[in-house]
C-alpha positions as CSV (number, residue, x, y, z in Angstrom):
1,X,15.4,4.8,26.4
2,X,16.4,1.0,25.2
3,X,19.5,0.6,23.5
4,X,19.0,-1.6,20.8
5,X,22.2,-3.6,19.4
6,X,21.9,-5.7,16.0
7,X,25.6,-7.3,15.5
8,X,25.8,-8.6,11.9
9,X,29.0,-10.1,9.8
10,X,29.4,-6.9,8.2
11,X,28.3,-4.2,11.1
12,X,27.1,-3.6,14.4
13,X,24.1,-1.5,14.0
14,X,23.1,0.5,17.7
15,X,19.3,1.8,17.7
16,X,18.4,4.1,20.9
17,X,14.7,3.4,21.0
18,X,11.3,5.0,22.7
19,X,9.2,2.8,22.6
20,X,9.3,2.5,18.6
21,X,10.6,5.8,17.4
22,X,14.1,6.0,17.3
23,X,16.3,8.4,18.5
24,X,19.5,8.2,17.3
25,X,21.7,5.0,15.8
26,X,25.4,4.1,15.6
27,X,26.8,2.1,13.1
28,X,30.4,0.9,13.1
29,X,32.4,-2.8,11.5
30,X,32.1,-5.9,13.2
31,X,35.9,-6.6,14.0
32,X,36.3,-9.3,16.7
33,X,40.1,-8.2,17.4
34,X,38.6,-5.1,20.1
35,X,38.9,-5.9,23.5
36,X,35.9,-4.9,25.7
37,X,37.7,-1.6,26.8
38,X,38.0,-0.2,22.9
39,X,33.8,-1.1,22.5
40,X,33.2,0.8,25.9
41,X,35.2,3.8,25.2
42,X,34.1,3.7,21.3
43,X,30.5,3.5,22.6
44,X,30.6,5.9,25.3
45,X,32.4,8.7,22.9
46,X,29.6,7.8,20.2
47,X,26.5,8.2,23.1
48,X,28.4,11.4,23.8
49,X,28.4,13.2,20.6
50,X,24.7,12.8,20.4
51,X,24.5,14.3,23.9
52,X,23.0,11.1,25.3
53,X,23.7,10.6,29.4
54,X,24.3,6.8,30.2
55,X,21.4,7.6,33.0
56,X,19.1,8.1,30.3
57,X,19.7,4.6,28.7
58,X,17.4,2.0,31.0
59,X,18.2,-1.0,29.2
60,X,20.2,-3.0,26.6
61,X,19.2,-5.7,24.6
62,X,21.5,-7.9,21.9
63,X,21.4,-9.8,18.9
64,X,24.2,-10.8,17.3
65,X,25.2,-13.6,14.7
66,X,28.8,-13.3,15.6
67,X,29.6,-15.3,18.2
68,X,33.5,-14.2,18.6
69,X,32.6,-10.9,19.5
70,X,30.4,-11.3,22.3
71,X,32.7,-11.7,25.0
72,X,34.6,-8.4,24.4
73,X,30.7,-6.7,23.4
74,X,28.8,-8.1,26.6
75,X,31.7,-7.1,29.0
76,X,32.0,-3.5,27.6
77,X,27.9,-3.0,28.1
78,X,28.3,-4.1,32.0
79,X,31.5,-2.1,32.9
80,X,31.0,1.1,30.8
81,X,26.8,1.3,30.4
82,X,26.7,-0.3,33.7
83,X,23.9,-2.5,32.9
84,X,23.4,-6.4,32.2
85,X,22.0,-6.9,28.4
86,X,19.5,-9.1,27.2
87,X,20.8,-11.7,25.1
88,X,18.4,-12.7,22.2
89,X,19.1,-16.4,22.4
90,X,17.4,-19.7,24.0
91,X,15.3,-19.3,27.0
92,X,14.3,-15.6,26.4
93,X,10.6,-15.2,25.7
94,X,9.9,-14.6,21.6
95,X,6.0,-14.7,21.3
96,X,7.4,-17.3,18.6
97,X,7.7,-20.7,18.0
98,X,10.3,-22.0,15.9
99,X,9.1,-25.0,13.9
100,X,12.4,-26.1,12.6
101,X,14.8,-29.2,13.1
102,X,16.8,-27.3,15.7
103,X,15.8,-24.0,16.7
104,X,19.1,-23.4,18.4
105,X,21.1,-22.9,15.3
106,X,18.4,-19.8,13.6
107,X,20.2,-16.9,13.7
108,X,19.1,-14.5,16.4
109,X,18.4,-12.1,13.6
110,X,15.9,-13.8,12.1
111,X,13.7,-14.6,14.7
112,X,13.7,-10.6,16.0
113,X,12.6,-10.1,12.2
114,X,10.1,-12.7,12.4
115,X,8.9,-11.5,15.9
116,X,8.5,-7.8,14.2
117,X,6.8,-9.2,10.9
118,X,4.1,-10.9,12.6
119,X,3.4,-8.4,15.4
120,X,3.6,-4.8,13.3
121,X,2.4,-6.3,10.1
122,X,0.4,-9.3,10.6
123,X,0.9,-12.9,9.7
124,X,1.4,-14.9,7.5
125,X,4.1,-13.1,6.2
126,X,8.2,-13.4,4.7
127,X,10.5,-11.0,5.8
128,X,13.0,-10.5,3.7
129,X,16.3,-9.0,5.4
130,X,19.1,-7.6,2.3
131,X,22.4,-7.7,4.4
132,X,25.5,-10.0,3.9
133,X,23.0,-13.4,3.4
134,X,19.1,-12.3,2.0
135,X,17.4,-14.0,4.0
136,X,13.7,-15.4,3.6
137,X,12.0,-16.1,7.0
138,X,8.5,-17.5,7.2
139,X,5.9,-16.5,9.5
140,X,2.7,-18.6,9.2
141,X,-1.1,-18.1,10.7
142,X,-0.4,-20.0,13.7
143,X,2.3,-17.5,15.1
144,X,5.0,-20.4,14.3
145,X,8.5,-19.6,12.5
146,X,8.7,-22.5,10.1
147,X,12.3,-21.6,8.2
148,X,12.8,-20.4,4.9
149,X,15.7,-19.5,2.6
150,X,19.2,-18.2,2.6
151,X,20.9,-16.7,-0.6
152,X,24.4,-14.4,-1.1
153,X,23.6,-11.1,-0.5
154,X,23.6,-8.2,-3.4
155,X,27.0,-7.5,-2.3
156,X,28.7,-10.7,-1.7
157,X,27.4,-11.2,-5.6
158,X,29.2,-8.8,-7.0
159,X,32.3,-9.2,-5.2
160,X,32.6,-13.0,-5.9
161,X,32.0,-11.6,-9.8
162,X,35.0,-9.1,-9.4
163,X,37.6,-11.2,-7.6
164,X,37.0,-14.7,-9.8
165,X,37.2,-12.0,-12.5
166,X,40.7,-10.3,-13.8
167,X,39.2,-7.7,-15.7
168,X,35.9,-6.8,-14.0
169,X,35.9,-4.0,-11.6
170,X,34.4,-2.8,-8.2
171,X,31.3,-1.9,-8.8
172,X,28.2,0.8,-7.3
173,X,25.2,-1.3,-6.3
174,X,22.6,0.8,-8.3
175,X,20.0,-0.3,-10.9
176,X,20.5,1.1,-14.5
177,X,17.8,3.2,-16.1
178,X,16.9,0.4,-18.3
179,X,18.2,-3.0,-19.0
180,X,19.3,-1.9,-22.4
181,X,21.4,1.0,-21.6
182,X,24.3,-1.4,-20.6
183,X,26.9,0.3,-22.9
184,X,30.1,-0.4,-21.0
185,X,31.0,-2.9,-18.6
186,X,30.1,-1.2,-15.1
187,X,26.5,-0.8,-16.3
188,X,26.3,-4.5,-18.1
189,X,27.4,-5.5,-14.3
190,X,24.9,-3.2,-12.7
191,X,22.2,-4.4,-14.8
192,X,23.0,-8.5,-14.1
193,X,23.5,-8.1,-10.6
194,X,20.4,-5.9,-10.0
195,X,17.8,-7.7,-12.3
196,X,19.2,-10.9,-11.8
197,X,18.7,-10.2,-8.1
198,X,14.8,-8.8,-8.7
199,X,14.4,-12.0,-10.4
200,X,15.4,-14.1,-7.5
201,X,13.2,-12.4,-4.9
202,X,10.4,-12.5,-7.1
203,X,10.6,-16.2,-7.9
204,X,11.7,-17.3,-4.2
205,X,8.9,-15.2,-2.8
206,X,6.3,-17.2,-5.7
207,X,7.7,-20.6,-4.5
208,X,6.8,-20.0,-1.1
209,X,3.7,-18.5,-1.5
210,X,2.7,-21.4,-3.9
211,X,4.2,-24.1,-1.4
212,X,2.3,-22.9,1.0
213,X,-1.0,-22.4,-1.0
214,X,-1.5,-18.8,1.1
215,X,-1.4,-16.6,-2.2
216,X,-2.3,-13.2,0.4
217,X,1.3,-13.9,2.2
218,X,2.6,-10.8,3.5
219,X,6.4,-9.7,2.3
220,X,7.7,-7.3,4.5
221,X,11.3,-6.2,3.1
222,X,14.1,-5.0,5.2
223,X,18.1,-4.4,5.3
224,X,20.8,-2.0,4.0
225,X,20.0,-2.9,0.3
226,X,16.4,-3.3,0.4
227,X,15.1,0.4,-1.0
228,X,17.4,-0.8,-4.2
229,X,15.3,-4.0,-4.7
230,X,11.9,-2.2,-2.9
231,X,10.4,-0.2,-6.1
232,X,11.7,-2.4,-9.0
233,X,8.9,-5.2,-8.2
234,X,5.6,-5.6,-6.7
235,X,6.2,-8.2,-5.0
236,X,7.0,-6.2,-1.3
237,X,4.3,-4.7,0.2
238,X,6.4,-3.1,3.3
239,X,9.6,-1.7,3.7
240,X,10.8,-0.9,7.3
241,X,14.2,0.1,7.7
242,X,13.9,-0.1,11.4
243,X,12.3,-3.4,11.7
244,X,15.0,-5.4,13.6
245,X,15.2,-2.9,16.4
246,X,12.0,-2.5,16.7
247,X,11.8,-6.4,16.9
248,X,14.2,-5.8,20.0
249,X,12.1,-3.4,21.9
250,X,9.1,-6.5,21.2
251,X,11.3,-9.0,22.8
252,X,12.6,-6.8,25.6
253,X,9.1,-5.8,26.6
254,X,8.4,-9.8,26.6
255,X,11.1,-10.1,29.3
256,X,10.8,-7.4,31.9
């Protein structure tokens, strides 16, 4: 089995992979304050409720978009898991190239999405990732990564609304029945944030495609808060849940 690690601003998301089936997952908050001890033991108590051995695991791989908490994260892989992870960063093999002014700054997350888009769906194609940031990354015919777009995610919205906001309150991200049965404040929020946000994706994902004059561009939709966003347009034609660690068992397998 591969563990796969996906460390984001909001979570670290732990994937223990077969090939591309998944076995079991983790999830628990990025917080940079552990030292690598707190990981390992938090890891190896987590492995052991699911009854995994640490023999079993063969490898690890990493992305993360959180710099401060690799130290403490790398560390706690070699002296608990006993193995050396792979780092999703420059000089590891992609299958990619990254067309922009400085590949060095994309986050690692992106280009494991783009590296699943193209090779389980078929290029050209946007993956669109609904975590903290949306982001829109661009996969053309060529194999190349050439950018796209970063927006506040669905949650970030809606707390930027509550705390510049006295009187609005915390809100469920869900999408009313109808844009007309907003009859008290938490639906009238639900209803902005949620159609406002369909209206984004869908215009965002019609620029590109008309930018690029490829009309056929695939839209393959991933992320926490993607099956809200998913059947409220026609616009995405996939939705993988999984698409980000299966991106890391691509790039490991480029690597052995």
């Amino acid at each position: 089995m591969l563990l796969t690690v996906d460390i984001g601003n909001t979570n670290i998301v732990m994937g223990l992979m077969q090939e591309m089936t998944l076995i079991t997952s983790f999830r628990i908050n990025t917080q940079v304050s552990r030292t690598s001890d707190e990981y390992g033991v938090m890891l190896l108590e987590l492995l052991r409720n699911k009854n995994i051995n640490i023999s079993d695991i063969e490898g690890v791989i990493i992305s993360s978009v959180v710099p401060d908490i690799m130290y403490s994260f790398n560390n706690s892989i070699k002296r608990y898991l006993n193995k050396k992870p792979l780092i999703v960063g420059a000089g590891l093999k992609t299958g990619l190239f990254i067309r922009t002014d400085n590949p060095r700054m994309v986050g690692s997350d992106r280009i494991v999405n783009s590296v699943a888009g193209d090779v389980l769906y078929g290029g050209p194609c946007i993956v669109i990732d609904f975590g903290t940031s949306t982001t829109y990354d661009i996969v053309n015919e060529k194999h190349e990564f050439i950018g796209g777009v970063i927006t506040p995610g669905i949650r970030i919205s809606a707390d930027v609304m509550v705390q510049r906001s006295a009187q609005l309150p915390h809100i469920e991200i869900k999408k009313p029945t109808s844009i007309l049965d907003c009859k008290n404040t938490v639906t009238s929020m639900q209803a902005g944030i949620v159609y406002g946000y369909i209206g984004q994706v869908e215009y965002i994902v019609k620029k590109i495609k008309e930018e690029m004059n490829c009309k056929n561009l695939k839209v393959i939709a991933t992320g926490g808060l993607a099956k809200i966003i998913k059947g409220t347009t026609n616009v995405i034609q996939e939705f993988d849940g999984l698409l980000t660690l299966k991106g890391l068992v691509l790039i490991y397998k480029k690597n052995l």
